[in-house]
C-alpha positions as CSV (number, residue, x, y, z in Angstrom):
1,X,28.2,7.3,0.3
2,X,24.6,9.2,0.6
3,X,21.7,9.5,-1.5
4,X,20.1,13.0,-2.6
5,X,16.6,13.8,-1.7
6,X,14.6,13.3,-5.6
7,X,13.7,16.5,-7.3
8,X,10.3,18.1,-6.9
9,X,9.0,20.3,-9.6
10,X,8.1,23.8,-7.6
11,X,4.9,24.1,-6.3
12,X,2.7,27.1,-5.1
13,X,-0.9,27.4,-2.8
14,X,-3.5,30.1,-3.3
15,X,-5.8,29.0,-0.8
16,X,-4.5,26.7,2.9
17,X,-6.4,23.5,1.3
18,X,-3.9,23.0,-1.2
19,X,-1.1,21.9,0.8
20,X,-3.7,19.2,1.7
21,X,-5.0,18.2,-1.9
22,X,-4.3,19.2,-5.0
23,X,-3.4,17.7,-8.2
24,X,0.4,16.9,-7.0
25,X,-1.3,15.5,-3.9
26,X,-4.1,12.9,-4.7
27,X,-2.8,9.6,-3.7
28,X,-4.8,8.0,-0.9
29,X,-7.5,10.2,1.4
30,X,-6.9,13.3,4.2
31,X,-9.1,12.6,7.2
32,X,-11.1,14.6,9.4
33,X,-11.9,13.9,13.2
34,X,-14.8,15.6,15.1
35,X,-14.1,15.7,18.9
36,X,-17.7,15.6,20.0
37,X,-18.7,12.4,18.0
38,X,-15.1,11.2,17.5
39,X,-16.5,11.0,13.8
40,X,-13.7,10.2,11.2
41,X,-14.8,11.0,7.6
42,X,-12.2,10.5,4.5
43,X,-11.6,13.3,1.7
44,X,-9.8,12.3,-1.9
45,X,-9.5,15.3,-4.2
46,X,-12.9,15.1,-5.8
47,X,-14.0,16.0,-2.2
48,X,-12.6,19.0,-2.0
49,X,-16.7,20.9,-1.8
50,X,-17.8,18.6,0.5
51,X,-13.8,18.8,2.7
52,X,-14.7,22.9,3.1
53,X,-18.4,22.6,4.1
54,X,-16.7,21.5,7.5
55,X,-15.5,24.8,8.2
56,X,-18.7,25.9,9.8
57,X,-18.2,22.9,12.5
58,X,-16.6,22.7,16.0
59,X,-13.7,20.8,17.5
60,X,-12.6,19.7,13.8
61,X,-9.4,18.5,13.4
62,X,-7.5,17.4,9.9
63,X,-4.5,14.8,9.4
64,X,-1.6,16.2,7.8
65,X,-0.5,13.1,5.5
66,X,-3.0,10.9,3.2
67,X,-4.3,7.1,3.8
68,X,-5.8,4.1,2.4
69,X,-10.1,4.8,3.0
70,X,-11.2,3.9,6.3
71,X,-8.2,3.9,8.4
72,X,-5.7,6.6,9.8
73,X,-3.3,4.1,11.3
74,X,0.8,4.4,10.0
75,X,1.2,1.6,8.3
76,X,-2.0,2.4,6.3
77,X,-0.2,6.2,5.3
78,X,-0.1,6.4,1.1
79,X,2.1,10.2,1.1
80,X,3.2,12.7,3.2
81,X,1.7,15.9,2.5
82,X,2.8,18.2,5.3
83,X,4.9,18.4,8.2
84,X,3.4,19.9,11.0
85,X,4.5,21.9,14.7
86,X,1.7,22.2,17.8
87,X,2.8,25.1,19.4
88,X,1.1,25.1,23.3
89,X,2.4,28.8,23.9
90,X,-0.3,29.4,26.4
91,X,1.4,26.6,28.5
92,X,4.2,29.0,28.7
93,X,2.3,32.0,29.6
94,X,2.3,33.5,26.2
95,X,-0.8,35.0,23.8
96,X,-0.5,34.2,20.3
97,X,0.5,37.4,19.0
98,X,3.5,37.4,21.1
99,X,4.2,33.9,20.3
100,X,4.5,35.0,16.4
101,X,6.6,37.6,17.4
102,X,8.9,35.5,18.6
103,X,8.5,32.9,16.1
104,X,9.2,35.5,13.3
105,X,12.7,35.9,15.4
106,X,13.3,32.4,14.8
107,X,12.6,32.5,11.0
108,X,14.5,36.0,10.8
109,X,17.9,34.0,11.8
110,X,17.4,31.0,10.0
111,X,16.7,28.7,12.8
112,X,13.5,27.6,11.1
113,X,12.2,27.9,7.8
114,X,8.9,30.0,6.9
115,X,5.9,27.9,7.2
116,X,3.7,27.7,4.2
117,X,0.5,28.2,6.7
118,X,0.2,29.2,10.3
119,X,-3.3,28.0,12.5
120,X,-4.1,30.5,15.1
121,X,-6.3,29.4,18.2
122,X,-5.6,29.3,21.8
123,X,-1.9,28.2,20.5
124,X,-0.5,28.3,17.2
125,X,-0.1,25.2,14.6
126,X,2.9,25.5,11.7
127,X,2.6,23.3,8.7
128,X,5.0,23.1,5.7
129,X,3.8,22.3,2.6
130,X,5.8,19.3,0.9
131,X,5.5,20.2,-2.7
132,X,4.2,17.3,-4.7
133,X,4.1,14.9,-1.2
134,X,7.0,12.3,-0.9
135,X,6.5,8.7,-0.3
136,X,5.3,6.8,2.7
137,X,9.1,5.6,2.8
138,X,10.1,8.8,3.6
139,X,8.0,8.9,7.3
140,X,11.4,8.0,9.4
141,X,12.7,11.5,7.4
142,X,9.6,13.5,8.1
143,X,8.8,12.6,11.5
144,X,12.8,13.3,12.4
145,X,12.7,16.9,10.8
146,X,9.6,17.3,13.2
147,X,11.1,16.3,15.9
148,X,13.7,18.5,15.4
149,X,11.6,21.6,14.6
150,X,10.2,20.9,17.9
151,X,13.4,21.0,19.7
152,X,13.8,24.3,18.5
153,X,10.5,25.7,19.3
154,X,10.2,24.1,22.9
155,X,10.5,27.5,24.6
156,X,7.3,28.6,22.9
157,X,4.9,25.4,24.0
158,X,6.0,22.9,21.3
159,X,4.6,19.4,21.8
160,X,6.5,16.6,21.2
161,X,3.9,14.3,21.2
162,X,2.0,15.5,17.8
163,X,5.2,14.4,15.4
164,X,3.6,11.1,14.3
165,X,2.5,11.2,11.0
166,X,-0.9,9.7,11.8
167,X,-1.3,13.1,13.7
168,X,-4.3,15.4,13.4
169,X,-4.0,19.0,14.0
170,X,-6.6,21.4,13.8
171,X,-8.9,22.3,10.7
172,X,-9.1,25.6,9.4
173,X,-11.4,27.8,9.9
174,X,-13.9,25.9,12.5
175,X,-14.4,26.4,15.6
176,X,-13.0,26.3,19.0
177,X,-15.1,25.3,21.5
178,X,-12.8,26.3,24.2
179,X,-12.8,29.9,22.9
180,X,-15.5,30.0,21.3
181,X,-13.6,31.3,18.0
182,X,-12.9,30.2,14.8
183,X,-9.3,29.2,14.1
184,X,-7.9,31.8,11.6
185,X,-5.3,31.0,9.7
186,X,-2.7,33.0,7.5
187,X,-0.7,32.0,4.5
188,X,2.7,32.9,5.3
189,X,4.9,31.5,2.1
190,X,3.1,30.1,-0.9
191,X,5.9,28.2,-2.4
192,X,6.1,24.7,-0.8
193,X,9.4,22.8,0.7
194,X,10.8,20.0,-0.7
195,X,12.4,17.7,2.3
196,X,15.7,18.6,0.9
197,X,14.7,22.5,2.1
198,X,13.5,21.4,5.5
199,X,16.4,19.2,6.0
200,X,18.7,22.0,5.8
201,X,17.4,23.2,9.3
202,X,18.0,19.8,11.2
203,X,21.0,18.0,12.6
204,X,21.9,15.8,9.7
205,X,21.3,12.2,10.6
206,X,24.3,10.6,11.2
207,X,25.8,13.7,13.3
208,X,25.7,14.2,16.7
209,X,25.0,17.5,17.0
210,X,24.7,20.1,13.8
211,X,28.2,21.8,13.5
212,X,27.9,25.5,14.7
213,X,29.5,27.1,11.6
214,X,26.6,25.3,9.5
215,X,24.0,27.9,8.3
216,X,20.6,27.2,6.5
217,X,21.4,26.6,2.8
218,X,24.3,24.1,3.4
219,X,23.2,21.1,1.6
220,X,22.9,18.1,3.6
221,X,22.1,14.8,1.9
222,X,20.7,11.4,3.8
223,X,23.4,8.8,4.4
224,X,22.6,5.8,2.4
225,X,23.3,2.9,5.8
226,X,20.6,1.4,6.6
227,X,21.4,1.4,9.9
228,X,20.9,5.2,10.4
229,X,17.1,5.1,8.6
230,X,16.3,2.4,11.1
231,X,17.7,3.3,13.8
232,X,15.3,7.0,13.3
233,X,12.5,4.8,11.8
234,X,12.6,2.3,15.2
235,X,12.8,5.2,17.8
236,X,10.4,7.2,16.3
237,X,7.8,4.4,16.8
238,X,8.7,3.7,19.9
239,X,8.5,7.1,21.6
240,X,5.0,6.8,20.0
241,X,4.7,3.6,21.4
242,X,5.7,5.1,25.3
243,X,3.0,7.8,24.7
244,X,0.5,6.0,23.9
245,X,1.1,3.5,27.3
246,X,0.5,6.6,29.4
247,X,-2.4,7.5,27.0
248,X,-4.0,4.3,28.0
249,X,-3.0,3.9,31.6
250,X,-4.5,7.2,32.3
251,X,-1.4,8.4,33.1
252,X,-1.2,6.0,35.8
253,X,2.4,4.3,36.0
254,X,3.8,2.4,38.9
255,X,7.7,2.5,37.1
256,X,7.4,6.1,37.0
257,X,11.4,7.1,36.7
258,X,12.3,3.4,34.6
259,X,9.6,4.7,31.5
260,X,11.3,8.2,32.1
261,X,14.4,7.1,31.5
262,X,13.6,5.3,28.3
263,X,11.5,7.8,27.0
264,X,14.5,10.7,27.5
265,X,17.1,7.3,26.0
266,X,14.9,7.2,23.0
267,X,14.0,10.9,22.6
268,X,17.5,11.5,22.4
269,X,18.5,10.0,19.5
270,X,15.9,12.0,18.2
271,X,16.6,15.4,18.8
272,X,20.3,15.0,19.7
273,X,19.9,18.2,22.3
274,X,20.6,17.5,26.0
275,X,18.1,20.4,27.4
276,X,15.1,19.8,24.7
277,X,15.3,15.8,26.0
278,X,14.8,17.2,29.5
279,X,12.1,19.3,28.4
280,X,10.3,17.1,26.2
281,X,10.3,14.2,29.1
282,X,9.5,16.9,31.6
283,X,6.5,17.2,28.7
284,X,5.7,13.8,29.1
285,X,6.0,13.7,33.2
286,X,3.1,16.0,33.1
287,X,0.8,13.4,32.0
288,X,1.3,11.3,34.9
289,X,-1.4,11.0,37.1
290,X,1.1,12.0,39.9
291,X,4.2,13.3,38.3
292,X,7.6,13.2,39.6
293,X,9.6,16.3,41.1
294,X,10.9,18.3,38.6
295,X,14.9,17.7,39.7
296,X,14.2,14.4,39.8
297,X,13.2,14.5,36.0
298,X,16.3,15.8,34.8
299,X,18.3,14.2,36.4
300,X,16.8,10.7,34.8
301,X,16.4,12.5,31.7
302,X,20.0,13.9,31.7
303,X,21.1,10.0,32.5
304,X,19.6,8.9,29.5
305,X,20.8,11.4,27.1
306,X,24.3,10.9,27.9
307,X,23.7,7.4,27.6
308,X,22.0,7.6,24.3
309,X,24.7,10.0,23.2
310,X,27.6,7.3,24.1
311,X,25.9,4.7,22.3
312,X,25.1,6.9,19.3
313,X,29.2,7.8,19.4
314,X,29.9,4.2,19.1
315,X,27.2,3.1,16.9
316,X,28.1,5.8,14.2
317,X,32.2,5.0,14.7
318,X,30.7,1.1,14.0
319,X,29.9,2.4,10.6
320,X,25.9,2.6,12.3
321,X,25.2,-0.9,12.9
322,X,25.2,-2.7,16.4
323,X,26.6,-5.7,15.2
324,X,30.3,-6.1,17.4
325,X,29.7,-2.9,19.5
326,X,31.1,-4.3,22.7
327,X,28.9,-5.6,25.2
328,X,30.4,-3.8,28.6
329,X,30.8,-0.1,28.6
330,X,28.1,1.5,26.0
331,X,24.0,0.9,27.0
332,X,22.6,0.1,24.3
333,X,18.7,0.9,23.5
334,X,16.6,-2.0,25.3
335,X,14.6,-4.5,23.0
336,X,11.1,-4.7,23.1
337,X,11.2,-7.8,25.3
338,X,12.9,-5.8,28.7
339,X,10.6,-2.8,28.1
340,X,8.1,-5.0,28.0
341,X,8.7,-6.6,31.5
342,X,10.3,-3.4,32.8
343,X,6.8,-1.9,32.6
344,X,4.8,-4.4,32.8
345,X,2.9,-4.0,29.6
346,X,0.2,-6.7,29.6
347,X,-1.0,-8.5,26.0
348,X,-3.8,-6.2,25.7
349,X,-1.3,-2.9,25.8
350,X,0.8,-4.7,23.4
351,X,-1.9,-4.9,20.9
352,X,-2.0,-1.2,20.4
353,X,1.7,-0.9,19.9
354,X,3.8,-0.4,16.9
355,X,7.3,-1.7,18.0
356,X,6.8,-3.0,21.8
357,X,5.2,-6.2,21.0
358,X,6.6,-9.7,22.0
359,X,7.3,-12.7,20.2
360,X,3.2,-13.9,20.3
361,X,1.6,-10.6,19.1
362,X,4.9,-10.4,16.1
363,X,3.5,-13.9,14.9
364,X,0.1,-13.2,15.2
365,X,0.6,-10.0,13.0
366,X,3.2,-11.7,10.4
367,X,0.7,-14.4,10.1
368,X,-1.9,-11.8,9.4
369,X,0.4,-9.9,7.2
370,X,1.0,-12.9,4.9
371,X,-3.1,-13.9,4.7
372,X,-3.6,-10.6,3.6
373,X,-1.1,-11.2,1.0
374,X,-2.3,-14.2,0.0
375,X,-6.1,-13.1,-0.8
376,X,-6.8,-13.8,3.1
377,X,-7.2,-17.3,2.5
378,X,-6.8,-20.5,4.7
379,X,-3.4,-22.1,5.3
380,X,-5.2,-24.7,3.5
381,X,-6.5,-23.7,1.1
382,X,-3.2,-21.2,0.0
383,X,-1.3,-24.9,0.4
384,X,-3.8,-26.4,-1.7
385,X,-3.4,-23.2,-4.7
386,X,0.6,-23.6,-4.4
387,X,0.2,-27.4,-5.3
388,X,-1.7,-27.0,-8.1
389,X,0.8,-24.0,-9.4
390,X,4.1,-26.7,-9.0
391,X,1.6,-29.0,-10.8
392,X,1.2,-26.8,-13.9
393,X,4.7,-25.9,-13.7
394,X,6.0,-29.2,-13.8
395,X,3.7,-30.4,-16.6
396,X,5.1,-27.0,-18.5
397,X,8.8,-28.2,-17.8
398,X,8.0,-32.1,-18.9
399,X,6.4,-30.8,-22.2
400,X,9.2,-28.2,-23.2
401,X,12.3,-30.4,-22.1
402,X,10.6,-33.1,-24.4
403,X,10.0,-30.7,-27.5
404,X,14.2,-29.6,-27.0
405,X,16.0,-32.2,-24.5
406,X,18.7,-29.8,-24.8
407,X,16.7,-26.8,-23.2
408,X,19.1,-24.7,-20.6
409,X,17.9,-23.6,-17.6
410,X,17.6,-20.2,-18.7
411,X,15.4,-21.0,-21.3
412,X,13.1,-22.8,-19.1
413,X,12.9,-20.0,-16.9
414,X,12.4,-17.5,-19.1
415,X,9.2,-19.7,-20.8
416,X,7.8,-19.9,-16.9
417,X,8.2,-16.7,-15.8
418,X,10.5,-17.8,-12.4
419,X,14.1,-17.7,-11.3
420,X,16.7,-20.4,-12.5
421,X,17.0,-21.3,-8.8
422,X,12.9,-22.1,-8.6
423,X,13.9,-24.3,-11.8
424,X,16.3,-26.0,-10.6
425,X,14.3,-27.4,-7.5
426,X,11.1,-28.6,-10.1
427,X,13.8,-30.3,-11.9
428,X,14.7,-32.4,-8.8
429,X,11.2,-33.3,-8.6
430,X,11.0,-34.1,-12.0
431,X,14.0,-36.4,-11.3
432,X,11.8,-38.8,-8.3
């Protein structure tokens, strides 16, 4: 069984600013970041003069996606506007000119689509436009096609850390203060992609590889287990998670060749592509304040991809869920718990993380998450509001089974607005 992607009506840009806002794309707010001041500011539609009056700043930089006001975080993300590539190519020796050259190659055999809008600076930025945005449940999708995009552009500089969709890449038309030039940008197709489009490109989720006789234009739909959508959703956030430990260690790690090994595990079921895990944790091995040998990195990083790739076999042949894989034989990917002790992560790291978090921080935040819920109330006073709702409920259910003693159940629940089950429990109190 599988679901089909939901129909977009066709949209077009004029100008690079409307695969940012535009009347498809107006739920929640873009946001800017200015290096100097780390100044974020937040743009809805009706901002769109006071958005492009930024162009004549330096070291701007612009999310991809929209959010609630005041906050660029994940779990605050309200629709996906744009899927977006950071393409280092002067990592790999190249100028940006030959860099499109090649990229054009690329395009010219259907290894990647067009982008809508190409960013040239020192390196080169793609972003395709997702005509009419798609829904926040869709970030496991759009961070996956990323990912794999990336795979396929590693040879030119692609970074494999800018896939989150919490991402800012750079804005337009402002300037770079390591060139001293303003970032130009060109309009290469003006019709945006639905996901559908851009999933055509990618190893289809619940495949380990994309068949070779597969060409662009075979339609590829998302399997409907759940498994498969978390399985993406869970390793996307925690590759996130392992960047952002090195981000705040400084790049300073003690268990140097145990977090390689998780990172090329979990990168793995991402891209699906022995040599672009190796690359991508070679990526990552760079950061370290003293990095490991380069042998030494794939061989760790070719360890875990074969691993990832045996449990991936078994967990798709499972039907994609973990439940009776066998316990000898297949590694499975670690919880949170043995990461967690395996690196060491202290309390304070695990506040910043999405999916590494122990038992503690997962109350603390599931506490949090039902306050806010509630109207961010005490546990007290929320007790003291749910007493007084049975109360009125109660009285409702005395009053009615007294007009008509021969009331159903149903009838009672349709007059209160609750399930026959919630009825069937006031009832017993009724009864004492």
């Amino acid at each position: 069984m599988t679901v089909l992607f939901s129909t977009q009506p066709e949209t077009y840009i004029n100008n690079w600013y409307d695969t940012y806002l535009s009347e498809t794309k107006k739920t929640g707010y873009i946001c800017t970041f200015q290096l100097l001041n780390e100044k974020q500011r937040f743009f809805g539609l009706n901002d769109l003069k006071a958005l492009l009056k930024l162009q004549n700043s330096t070291d701007t930089y612009l999310s991809l996606n929209a959010f609630d006001y005041g906050t660029r975080e994940s779990k605050a993300l309200r629709q996906i506007r744009n899927i977006g590539i950071d393409i280092d190519c002067y990592k790999k020796g190249l100028k940006p000119e030959e860099a499109i050259m090649l990229l054009q190659q690329r395009i010219q055999k259907g290894i990647i689509p067009c982008p809508n809008l190409i960013l040239i600076g020192r390196g080169l930025q793609l972003i395709y436009g997702i005509s009419g945005g798609a829904a926040p449940q869709m970030a496991f999708l759009s961070q996956y096609i990323t990912g794999q995009f990336v795979s396929k552009l590693l040879y030119l500089g692609a970074d494999m850390t800018c896939t989150d969709v919490s991402r800012v890449l750079r804005f337009p038309g402002t300037k770079h203060s390591g060139t001293n030039k303003k970032i130009k940008y060109e309009i290469w197709r003006t019709m945006e992609y639905d996901l559908q489009e851009l999933y055509e490109y990618v190893t289809p989720l619940d495949k380990k590889r994309k068949t070779r006789t597969s060409k662009p234009g075979t339609i590829y739909t998302i399997p409907a287990q759940k498994g498969v959508k978390n399985l993406y959703s869970l390793n996307t956030k925690r590759k996130n998670d392992l960047e952002k430990l090195v981000e705040i260690r400084k790049g300073d790690i003690e268990n140097r060749n145990v977090l390689t090994y998780i990172y090329a595990y979990t990168v793995a079921l991402l891209v699906k592509n022995k040599d672009a895990t190796i690359e991508i944790t070679r990526q990552l091995n760079e950061k370290f304040k003293d990095p490991q040998k380069v042998q030494v990195v794939k061989r760790t990083a070719g360890n875990g991809y074969d691993d990832a790739m045996e449990f991936f076999t078994a967990f798709q042949e499972n039907n994609f869920t973990q439940k009776g894989l066998p316990y000898i034989g297949i590694i499975k990917p670690m919880k949170s718990s043995t990461i967690i002790d395996k690196l060491e992560i202290t309390p304070e790291e695990i506040k910043k993380m999405a999916t590494i978090i122990s038992r503690e921080e997962k109350t603390v935040r599931n506490t949090k998450h039902k306050r806010k819920i509630r109207g961010s109330v005490t546990r007290e006073e929320y007790l003291s509001q749910q007493y007084l709702k049975t109360k009125q409920q109660l009285e409702t259910i005395q009053q009615l089974i007294n007009e008509n003693p021969k009331i159903k159940r149903k009838e009672l629940a349709e007059n209160l607005g609750v399930s026959i089950e919630r009825i069937k429990k006031l009832k017993q109190q009724l009864k004492k």
